[in-house]
C-alpha positions, 0 to 999 in steps of 0.5 A, spaced: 266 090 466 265 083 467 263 081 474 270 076 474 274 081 472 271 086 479 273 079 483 280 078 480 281 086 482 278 085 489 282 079 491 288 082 489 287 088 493 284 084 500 290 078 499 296 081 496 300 084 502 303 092 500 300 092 493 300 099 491 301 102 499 294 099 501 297 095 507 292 090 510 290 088 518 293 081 521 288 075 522 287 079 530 284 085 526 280 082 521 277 076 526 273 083 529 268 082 523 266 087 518 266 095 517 259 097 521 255 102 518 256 107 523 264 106 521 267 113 519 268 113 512 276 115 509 275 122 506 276 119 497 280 124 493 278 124 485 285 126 481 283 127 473 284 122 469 289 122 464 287 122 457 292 124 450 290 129 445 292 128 438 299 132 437 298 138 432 302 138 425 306 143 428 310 137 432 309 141 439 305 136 442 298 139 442 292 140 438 293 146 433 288 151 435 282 151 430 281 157 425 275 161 426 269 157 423 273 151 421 271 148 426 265 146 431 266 145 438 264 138 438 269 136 434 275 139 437 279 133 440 280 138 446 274 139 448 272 132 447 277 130 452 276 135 457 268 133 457 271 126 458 275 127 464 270 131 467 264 126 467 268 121 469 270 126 476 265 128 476 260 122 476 265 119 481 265 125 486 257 125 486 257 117 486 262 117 493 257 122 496 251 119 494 254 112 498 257 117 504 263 118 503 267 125 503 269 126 496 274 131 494 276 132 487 284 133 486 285 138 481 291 137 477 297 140 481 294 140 487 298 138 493 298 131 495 294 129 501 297 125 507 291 121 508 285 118 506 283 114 499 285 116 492 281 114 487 286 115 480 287 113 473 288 114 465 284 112 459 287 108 455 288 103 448 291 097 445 293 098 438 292 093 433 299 089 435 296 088 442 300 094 446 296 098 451 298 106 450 295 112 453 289 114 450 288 119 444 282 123 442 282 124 434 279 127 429 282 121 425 278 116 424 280 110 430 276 104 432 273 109 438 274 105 443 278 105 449 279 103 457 278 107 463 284 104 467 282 106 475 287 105 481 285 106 489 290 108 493 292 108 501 294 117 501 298 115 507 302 110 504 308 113 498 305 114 491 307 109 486 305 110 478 301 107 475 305 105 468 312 107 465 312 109 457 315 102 454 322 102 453 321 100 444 326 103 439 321 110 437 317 110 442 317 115 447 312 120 451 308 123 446 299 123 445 298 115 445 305 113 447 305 105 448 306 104 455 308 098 460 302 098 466 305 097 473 305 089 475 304 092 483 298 097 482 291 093 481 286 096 476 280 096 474 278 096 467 272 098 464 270 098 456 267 104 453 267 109 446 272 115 445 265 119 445 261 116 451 255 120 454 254 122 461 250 115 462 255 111 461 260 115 466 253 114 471 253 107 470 261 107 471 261 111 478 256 107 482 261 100 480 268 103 483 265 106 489 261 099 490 268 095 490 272 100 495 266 099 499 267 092 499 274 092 500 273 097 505 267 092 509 272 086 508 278 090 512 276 095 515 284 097 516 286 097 509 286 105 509 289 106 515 296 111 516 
């Protein structure tokens, strides 16, 4: 992600008040300077990223289970799609604790907890007429790429989503649905490929969790319940 577009982010988060619950400290709080290193670190939750696989000729919205011999595990777009979810969970969760931070991964389902840090998002694409929709791993041939969308959240402060499904004649909650990104909830966008290896997710992770360190350092309250 270019350096301009971790800025843009930053600076939404740091001077917009309540932007996505994450409620910042008056000018009497922040005059007390920065996070210090012996500062206690907000537990961070990971949730999964969402990502779409391709819906089966059945119509029942999932893949079709591949015939014995017909299919090579590698090329099954729901194995494709898990692997991409977990390196991105897990290559985030090490990277928080590898900086210091308690991470947990939140499966999905999962109870949402009352406080500390949520790390979410979805992987997405933008279709040929420039419309963002949720991201499908296919057999098909497609352009191969796509954005991982990551959000970071105050726990304590009430859920807000990160996008609604576009209401356009014809579309509806189906893999790769057109959606409308939430104007309230700042993202960070990172290019990648429908078939990025582990490298990219380790160069991935460190970039996220340095950007909530710097919110952090600048306001140190911007977590708190």
């Amino acid at each position: 992600m270019k350096a301009s577009s971790r800025a843009a982010f930053l600076a939404a988060l740091l001077f917009t008040p309540n932007w996505y619950g994450l409620e910042f400290a008056n000018s009497s709080t922040t005059a007390k300077g920065p996070q210090t290193a012996t500062s206690a670190k907000p537990t961070v939750y990971v949730s999964d990223f969402e990502i779409d696989v391709a819906a089966s000729e059945s119509g029942n919205g999932t893949d079709a289970a591949p015939q014995a011999g017909t299919r090579a595990p590698e090329d099954d777009p729901r194995i494709l799609a898990s692997r991409l979810v977990e390196l991105m969970s897990t290559k985030l969760v090490a990277a928080l604790r590898k900086a210091g931070y308690t991470a947990v991964r939140m499966r999905a389902g999962a109870a949402r907890p009352d406080s500390g840090v949520w790390i979410r998002g979805l992987f997405a694409e933008i279709d040929s007429e420039n419309h963002w929709r949720r991201a499908v791993i296919r057999t098909a041939t497609d352009s191969g790429k796509m954005q991982a969308l990551v959000s970071v959240a105050n726990l304590a402060k009430p859920d807000q989503a990160l996008y609604e499904i576009a209401n356009v004649p014809g579309n509806e909650n189906k893999p790769g649905a057109m959606i409308t990104l939430s104007p309230y909830v700042p993202l960070m966008k990172f290019d990648l490929r429908k078939d990025a290896n582990e490298d990219v997710f380790k160069s991935i992770a460190p970039r996220i969790v340095n950007d909530l360190t710097a919110l952090l350092d600048a306001n140190p309250s911007a977590m708190s319940p």
